[in-house]
C-alpha positions as CSV (number, residue, x, y, z in Angstrom):
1,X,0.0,0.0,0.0
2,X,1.2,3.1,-0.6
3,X,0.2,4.4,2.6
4,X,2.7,2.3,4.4
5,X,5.6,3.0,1.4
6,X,5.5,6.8,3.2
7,X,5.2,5.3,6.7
8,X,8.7,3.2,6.0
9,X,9.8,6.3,4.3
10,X,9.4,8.3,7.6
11,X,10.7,5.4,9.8
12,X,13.8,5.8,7.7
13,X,14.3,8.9,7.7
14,X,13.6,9.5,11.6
15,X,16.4,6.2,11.9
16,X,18.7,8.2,9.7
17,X,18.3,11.8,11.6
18,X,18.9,9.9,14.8
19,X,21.6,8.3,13.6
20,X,23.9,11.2,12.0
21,X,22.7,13.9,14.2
22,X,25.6,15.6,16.1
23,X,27.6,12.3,14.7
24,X,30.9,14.0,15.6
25,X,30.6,14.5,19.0
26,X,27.7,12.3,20.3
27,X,29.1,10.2,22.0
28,X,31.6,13.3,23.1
29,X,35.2,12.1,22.1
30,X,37.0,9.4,20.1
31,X,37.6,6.1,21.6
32,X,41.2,4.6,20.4
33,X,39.4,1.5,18.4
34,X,38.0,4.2,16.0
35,X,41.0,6.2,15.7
36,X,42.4,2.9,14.4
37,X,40.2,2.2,12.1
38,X,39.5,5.6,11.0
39,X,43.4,5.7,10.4
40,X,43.7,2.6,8.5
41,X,40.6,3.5,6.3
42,X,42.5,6.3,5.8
43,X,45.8,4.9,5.2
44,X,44.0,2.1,2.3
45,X,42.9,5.7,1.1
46,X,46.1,7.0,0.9
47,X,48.9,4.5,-0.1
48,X,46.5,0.9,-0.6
49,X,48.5,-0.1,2.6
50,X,47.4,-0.7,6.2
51,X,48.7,1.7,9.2
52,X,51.4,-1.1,9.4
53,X,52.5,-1.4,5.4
54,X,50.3,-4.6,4.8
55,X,48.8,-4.8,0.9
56,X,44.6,-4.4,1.2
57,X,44.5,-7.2,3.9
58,X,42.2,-9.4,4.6
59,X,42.6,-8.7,8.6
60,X,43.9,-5.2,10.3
61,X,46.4,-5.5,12.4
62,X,45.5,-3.0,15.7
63,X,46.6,-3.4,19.5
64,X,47.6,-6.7,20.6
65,X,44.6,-7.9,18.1
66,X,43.2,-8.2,14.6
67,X,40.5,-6.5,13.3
68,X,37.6,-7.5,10.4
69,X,37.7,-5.9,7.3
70,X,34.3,-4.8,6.8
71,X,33.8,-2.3,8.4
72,X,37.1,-0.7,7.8
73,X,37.0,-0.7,3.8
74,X,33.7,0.5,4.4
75,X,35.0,3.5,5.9
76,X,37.3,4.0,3.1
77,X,34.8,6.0,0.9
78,X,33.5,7.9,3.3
79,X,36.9,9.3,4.6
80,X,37.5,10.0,0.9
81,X,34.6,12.2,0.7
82,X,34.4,13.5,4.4
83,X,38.2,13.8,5.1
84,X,39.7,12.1,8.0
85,X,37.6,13.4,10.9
86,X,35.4,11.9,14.1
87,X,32.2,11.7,11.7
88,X,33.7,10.2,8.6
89,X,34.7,7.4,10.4
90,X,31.7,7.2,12.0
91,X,29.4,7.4,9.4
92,X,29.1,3.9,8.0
93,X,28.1,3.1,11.2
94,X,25.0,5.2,10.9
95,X,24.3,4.1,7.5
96,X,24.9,0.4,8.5
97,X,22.6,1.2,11.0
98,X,19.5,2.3,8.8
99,X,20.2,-0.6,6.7
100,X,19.2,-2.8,9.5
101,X,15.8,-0.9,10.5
102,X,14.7,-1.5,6.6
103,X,16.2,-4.7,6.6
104,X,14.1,-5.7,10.0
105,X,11.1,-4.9,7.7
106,X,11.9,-7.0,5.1
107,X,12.4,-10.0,7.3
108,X,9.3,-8.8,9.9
109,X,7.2,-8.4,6.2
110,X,7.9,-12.1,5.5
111,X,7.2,-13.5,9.0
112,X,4.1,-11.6,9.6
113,X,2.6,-9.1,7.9
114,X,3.3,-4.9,6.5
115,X,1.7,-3.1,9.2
116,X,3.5,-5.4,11.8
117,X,6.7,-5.1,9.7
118,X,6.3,-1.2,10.2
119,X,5.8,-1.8,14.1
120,X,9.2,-3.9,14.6
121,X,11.1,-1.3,12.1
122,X,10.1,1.3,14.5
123,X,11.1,-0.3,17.4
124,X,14.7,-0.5,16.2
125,X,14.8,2.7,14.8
126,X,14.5,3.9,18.5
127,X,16.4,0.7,20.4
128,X,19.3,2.2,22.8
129,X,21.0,-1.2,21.6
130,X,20.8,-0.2,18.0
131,X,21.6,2.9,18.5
132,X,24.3,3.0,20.5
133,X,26.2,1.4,17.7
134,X,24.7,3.1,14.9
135,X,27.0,5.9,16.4
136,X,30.0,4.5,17.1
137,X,33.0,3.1,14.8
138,X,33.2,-0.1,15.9
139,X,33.4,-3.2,13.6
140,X,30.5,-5.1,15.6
141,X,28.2,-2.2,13.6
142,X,28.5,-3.9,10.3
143,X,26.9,-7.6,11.7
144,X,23.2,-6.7,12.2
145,X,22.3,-5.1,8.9
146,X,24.4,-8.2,7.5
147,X,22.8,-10.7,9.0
148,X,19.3,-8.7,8.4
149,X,19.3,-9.1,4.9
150,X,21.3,-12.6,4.4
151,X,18.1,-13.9,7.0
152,X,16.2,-12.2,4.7
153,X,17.4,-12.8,1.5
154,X,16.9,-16.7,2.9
155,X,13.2,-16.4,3.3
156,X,12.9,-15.4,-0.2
157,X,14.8,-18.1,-1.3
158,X,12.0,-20.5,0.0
159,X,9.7,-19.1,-2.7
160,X,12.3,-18.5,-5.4
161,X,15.5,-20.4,-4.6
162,X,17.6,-17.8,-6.4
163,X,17.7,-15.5,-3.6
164,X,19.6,-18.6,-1.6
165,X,22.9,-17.2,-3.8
166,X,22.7,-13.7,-2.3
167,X,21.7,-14.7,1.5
168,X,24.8,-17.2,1.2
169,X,27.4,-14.5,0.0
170,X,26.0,-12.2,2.6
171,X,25.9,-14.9,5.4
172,X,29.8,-15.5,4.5
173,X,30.2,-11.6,4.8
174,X,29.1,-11.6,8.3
175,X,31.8,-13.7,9.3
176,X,34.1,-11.1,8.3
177,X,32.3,-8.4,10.0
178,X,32.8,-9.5,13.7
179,X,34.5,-12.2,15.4
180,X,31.3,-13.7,17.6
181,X,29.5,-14.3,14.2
182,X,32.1,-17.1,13.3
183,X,30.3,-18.9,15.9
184,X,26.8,-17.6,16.0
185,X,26.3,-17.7,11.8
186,X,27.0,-21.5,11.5
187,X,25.0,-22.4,14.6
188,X,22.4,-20.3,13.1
189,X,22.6,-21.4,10.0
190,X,22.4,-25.2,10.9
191,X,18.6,-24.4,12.9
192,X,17.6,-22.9,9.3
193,X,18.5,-26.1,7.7
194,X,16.5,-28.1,10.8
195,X,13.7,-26.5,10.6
196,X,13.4,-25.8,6.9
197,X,14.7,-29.3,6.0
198,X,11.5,-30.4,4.5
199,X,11.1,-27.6,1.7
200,X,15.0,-27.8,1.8
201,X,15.3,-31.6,0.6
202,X,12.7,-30.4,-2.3
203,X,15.3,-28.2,-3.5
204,X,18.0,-30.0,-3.0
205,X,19.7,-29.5,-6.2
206,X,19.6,-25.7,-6.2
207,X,21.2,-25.6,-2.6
208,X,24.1,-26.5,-4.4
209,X,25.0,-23.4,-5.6
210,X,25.0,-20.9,-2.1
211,X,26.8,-23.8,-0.4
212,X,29.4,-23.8,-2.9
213,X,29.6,-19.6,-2.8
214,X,29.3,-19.6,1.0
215,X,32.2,-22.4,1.3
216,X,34.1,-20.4,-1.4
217,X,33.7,-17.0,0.0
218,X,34.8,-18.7,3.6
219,X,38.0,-20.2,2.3
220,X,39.8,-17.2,3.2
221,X,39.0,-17.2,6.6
222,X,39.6,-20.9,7.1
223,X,43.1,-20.5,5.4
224,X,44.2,-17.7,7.8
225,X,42.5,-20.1,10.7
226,X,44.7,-22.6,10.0
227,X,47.6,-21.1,9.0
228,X,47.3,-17.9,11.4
229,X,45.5,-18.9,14.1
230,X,46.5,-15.6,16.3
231,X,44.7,-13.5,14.0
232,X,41.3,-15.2,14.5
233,X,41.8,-16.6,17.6
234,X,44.2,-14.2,20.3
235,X,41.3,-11.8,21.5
236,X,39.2,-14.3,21.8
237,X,41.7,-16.8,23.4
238,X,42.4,-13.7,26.1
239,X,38.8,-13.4,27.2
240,X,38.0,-17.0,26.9
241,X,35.9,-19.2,29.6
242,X,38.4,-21.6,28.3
243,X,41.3,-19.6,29.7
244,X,43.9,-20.2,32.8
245,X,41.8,-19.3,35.9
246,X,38.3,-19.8,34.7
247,X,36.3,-22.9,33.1
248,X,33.4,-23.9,30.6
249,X,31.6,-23.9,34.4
250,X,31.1,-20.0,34.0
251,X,29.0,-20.1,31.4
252,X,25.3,-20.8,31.9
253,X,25.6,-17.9,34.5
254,X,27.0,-15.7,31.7
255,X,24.3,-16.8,29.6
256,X,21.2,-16.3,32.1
257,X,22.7,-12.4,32.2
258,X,21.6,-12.0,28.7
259,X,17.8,-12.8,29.3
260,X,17.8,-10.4,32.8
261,X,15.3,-7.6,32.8
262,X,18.5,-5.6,34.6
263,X,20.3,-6.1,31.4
264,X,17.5,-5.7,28.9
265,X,15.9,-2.9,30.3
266,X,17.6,-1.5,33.4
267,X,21.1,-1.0,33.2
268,X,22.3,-2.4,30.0
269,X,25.9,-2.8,29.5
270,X,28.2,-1.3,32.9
271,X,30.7,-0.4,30.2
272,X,29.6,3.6,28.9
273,X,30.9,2.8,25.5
274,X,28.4,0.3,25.1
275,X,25.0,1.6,26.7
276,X,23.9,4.9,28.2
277,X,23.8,4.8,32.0
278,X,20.1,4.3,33.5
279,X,18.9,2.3,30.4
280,X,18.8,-1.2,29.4
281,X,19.5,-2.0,25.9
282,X,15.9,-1.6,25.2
283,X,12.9,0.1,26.3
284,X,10.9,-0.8,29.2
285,X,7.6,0.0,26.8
286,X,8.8,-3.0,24.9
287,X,9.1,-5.1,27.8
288,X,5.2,-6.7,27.9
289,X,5.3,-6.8,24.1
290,X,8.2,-9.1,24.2
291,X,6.8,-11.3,26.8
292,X,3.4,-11.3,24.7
293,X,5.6,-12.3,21.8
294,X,7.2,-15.3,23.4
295,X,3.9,-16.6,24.2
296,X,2.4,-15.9,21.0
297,X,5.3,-18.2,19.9
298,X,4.6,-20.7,22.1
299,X,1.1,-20.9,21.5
300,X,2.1,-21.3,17.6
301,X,4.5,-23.9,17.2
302,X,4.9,-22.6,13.6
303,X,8.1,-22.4,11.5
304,X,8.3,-18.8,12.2
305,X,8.2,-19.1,16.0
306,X,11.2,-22.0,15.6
307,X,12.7,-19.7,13.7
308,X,12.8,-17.0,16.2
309,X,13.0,-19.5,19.0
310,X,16.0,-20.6,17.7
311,X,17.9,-17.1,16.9
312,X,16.5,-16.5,21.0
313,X,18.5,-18.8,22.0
314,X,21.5,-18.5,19.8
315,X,22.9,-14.6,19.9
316,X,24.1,-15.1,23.7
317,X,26.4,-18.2,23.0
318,X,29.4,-16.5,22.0
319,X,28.8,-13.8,24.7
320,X,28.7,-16.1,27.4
321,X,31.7,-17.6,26.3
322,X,33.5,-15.4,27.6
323,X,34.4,-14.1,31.1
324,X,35.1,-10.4,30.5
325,X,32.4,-7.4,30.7
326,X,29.7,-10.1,31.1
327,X,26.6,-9.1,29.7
328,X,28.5,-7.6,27.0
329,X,26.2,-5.5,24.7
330,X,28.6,-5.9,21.2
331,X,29.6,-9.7,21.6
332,X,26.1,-10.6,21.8
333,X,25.2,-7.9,19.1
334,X,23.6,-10.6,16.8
335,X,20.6,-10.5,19.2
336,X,19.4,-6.7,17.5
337,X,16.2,-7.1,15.9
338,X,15.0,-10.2,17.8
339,X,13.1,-8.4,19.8
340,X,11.8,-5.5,17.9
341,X,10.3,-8.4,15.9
342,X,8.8,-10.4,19.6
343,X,7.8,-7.2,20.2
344,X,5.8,-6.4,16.9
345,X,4.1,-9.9,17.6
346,X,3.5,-9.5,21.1
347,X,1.5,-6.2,19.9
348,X,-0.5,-8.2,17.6
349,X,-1.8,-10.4,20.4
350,X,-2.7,-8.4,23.1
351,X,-4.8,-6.1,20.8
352,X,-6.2,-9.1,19.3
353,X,-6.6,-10.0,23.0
354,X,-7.8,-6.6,24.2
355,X,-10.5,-6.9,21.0
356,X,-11.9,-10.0,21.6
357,X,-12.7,-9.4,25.1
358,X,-13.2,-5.8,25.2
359,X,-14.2,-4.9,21.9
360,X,-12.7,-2.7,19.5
361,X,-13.4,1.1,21.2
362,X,-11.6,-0.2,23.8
363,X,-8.9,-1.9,22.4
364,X,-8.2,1.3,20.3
365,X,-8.3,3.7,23.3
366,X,-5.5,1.6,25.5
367,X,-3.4,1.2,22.1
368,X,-3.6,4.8,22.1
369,X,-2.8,5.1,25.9
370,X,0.2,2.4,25.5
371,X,1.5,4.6,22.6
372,X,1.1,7.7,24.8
373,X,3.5,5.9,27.4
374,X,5.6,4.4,24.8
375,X,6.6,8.0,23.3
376,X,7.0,9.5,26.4
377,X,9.8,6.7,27.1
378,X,11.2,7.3,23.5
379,X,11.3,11.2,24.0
380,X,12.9,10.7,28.1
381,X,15.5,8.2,26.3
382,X,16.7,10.3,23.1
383,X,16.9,13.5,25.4
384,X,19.2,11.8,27.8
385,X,21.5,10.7,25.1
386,X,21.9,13.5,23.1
387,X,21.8,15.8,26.5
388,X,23.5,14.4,29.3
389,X,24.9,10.6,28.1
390,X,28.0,12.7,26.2
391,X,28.9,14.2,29.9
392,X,28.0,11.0,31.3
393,X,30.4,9.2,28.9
394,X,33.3,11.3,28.2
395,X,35.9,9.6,30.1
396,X,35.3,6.4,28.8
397,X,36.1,7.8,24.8
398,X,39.0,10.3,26.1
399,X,37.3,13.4,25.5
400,X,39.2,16.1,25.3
401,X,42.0,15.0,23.2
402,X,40.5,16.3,20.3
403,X,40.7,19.7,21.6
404,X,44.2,19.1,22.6
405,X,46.1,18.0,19.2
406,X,44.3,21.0,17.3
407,X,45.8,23.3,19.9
408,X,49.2,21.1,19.5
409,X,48.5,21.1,15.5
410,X,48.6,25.4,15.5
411,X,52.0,24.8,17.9
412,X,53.8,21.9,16.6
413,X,56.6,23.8,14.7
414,X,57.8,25.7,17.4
415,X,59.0,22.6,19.3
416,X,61.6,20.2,18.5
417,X,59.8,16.9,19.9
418,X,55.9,16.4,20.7
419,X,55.9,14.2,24.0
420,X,52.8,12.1,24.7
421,X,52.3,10.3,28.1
422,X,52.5,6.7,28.5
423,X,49.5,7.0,30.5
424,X,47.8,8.0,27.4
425,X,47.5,4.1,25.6
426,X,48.9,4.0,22.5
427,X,48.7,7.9,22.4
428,X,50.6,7.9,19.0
429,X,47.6,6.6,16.7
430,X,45.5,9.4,18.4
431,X,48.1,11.7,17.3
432,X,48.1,10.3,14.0
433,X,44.4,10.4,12.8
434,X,44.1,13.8,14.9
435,X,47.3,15.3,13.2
436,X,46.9,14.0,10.1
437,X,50.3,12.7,9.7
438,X,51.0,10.9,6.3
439,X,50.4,6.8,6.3
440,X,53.5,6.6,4.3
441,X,55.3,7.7,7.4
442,X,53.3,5.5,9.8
443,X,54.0,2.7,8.0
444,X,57.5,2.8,8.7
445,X,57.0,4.1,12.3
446,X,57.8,7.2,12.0
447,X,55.8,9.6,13.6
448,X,57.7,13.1,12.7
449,X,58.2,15.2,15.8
450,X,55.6,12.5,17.9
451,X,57.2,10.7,20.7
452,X,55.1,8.8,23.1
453,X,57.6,8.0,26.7
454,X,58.0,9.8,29.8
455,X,59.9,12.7,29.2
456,X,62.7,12.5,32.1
457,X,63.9,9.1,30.5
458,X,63.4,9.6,26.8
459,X,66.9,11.7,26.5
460,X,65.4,13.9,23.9
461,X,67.1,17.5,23.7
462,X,65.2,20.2,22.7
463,X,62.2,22.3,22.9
464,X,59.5,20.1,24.1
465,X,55.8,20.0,24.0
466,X,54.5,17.6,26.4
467,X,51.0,16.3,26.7
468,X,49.4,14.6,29.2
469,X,46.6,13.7,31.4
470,X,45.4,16.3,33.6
471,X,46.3,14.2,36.8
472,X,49.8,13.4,35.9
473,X,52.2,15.2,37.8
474,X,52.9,19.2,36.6
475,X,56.8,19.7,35.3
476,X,56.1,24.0,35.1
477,X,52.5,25.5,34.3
478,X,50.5,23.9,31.9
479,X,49.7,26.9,28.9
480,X,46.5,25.1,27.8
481,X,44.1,22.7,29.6
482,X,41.1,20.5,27.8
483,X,37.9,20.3,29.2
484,X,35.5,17.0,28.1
485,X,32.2,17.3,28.2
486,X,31.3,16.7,31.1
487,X,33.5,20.5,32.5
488,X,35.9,18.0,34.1
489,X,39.8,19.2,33.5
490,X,41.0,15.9,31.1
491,X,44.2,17.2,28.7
492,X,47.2,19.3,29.2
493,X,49.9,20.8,27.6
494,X,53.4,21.8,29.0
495,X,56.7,23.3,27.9
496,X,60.2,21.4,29.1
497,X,63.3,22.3,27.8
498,X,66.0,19.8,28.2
């Protein structure tokens, strides 16, 4: 109906304004992981070459870690246009972000129905879970629109098995999105086989196609798995249930945390990178819609409600695997749009419900009421986080430092050696992206005038310009001092002559 094409259209567009408004500096600073890959989006840009001189590769080399291409060459073309700045690199994220709100419609469309497609579209255009990574450049952003359309592109496929040779290729792209979907994609993919095995068998023959792209497309991954298992493996390895000190045990009470109402709808993630203090990662007005949902499923035992059933009790696996940060809003990431979509269903029932037993004057009127509620919790939630979660968060993506190299970039040539504090980790990448410096240097670790020690036991002679953290102890009187957002002294810069 064309009614509902300029609904979607305004969903979208509300998605997109929420997503790219005040990209630059909500959330208030730059945490290091997107310096990195803003830099080595930048340095492809530049000279085809990591930060580190590797040829386009397949895996970035960062900090004591690799990191998936996706998201990073996505970046590439936006740095082109936007230049090498906070919201360039932060971009994709947004757009990868409204992808998956129209995806969600697609996939909600072929489960249920348009108008309940529009509902669950909604619902994630206004998720503090989506969101929150919608607006931040971190390689986890690229998995739900991924996964989105390759679920989609699936469901299609059981009407015209073509589509099977997208949602493969997409499927295998996930994989190179973000390490937890190595694990939850197969698993995942193995419950679509289950429980469509029937219509699956019928079509045997054309399933041999998006196995062969998805193996094909994967053989990358399994060749550097084998042959370089540190780049798949070492961050994962680190944080492992499976490591010294801890044991497979731990993890159905890391799993259990992913189904608590305190992380669903209370406090979310305790890290401030990952949700916005005094919110879960969703709504609480979702919070009966969901349990309606789940027992509309039950009630249903229907294909769809295996499917979602299934995809319930996958996303948390990988999470819980894992000791550190536990509930962890990006390694269980794969769970955004599950709910929106229990949600939509669980609205579907209880007006059905409200209807039947109420009749339809009533049922409208507390529709209306639960929308009044629902808005109000919206309008509470996106006031907070473009009002007081920037303050609230500054610390936690160094904020300040911005400030601090553009005062240092108007200086630089008047001293002979820039000296950044050990305290500040791996300060010299910051220094890069916010200075500009040329890859071509980078890659051969030189930073020009950038040195990152403590200056009393670097030797250097010279003018120097130091810069540090505001707590650090002062040498002489610090000429310029950053503020983050939150009024708090963070940054400052010194002169020592030596």
């Amino acid at each position: 109906m064309k009614f509902n094409k300029i609904l979607l259209a305004a969903v979208l567009m509300l998605a997109l304004s929420l997503r790219v408004w005040k990209l630059g500096t909500v959330p208030a600073g730059f945490y290091l992981d997107e310096a990195s890959i803003g830099y080595d989006a930048f340095s492809i840009l530049q000279t085809g070459k990591d930060f580190h001189g590797h040829v386009l590769p397949l895996f970035f080399e960062s900090f004591g870690e690799w990191k998936n291409p996706v998201y990073i060459y996505a970046t590439v073309p936006s740095i082109a246009i936007f230049g090498l700045n906070v919201f360039a690199t932060r971009l994709p994220a947004a757009l990868f972000g409204v992808l998956a709100v129209f995806a969600l419609f697609l996939v909600a469309k072929e489960l249920f129905d348009e108008k309940l497609a529009l509902l669950a579209s909604t619902f994630l255009a206004f998720s503090p879970w989506a969101l929150q990574f919608s607006r931040i450049a971190f390689e986890a952003a690229a998995l739900p629109a991924l996964f989105l359309f390759a679920f989609w592109f699936f469901l299609k496929g059981l009407q015209d098995p073509r589509s099977w040779n997208i949602s493969a290729a997409l499927f295998a792209l996930c994989m190179y999105s973000y390490g937890a979907a190595r694990l939850f994609i197969p698993l995942f993919l193995a419950a679509l086989l289950w429980i469509f095995r029937a219509e699956l068998i019928v079509d045997r023959k054309k399933l041999m196609a998006p196995i062969a792209i998805f193996i094909f497309l994967c053989i990358p991954l399994l060749l550097t798995g084998l042959l370089s298992p540190a780049v798949l493996f070492y961050r994962a390895g680190a944080v492992s249930i499976l490591a010294p000190g801890h044991s497979l045990y731990e993890f159905p009470g890391n799993y259990v945390q992913y189904f608590s109402l305190k992380f669903l709808f209370i406090e979310g993630d305790a890290n401030l990178r990952h949700s916005p203090p005094g919110y879960g990662q969703f709504l609480w007005f979702l919070a009966p819609l969901m349990i309606a949902g789940i027992v509309a499923g039950l009630y249903s035992h229907n294909k769809k409600s295996k499917l979602l059933f299934s995809w319930l009790f996958l996303f948390p696996v990988a999470a819980a695997l894992t000791y550190e940060g536990s509930p962890h809003a990006i390694r269980s990431i794969a769970g955004v749009g599950l709910f929106e979509l229990l949600g939509a269903a669980g609205a579907a029932l209880l007006f059905a419900m409200t209807k039947r037993l109420a009749g339809m004057k009533i049922a409208v009127i507390a529709g209306f009421l639960f929308l009044l509620l629902s808005c109000a919790n919206v309008w509470m939630f996106t006031g907070d986080y473009f009002t007081k979660y920037p303050a609230q968060s500054a610390a936690w993506f160094d904020d300040g430092l911005s400030d601090t190299f553009e005062h240092v970039k108007q200086i630089q040539g008047d001293y002979d050696h820039i000296v950044l504090s050990p305290e500040i980790y791996q300060a010299k990448m910051y220094a890069a992206f916010y200075l500009g410096i040329p890859p071509r240097m980078v890659q051969t670790g030189d930073y020009g005038k950038i040195v990152q020690c403590s200056h009393s036991s670097c030797g250097l002679k010279g003018r120097l310009l130091l810069l540090e953290r505001v707590e650090e102890p002062t040498i002489n009187d610090s000429f310029f001092i950053a503020r983050d957002a939150a009024g708090k002294e963070a940054f400052k810069l010194e002169v020592a002559l030596s």
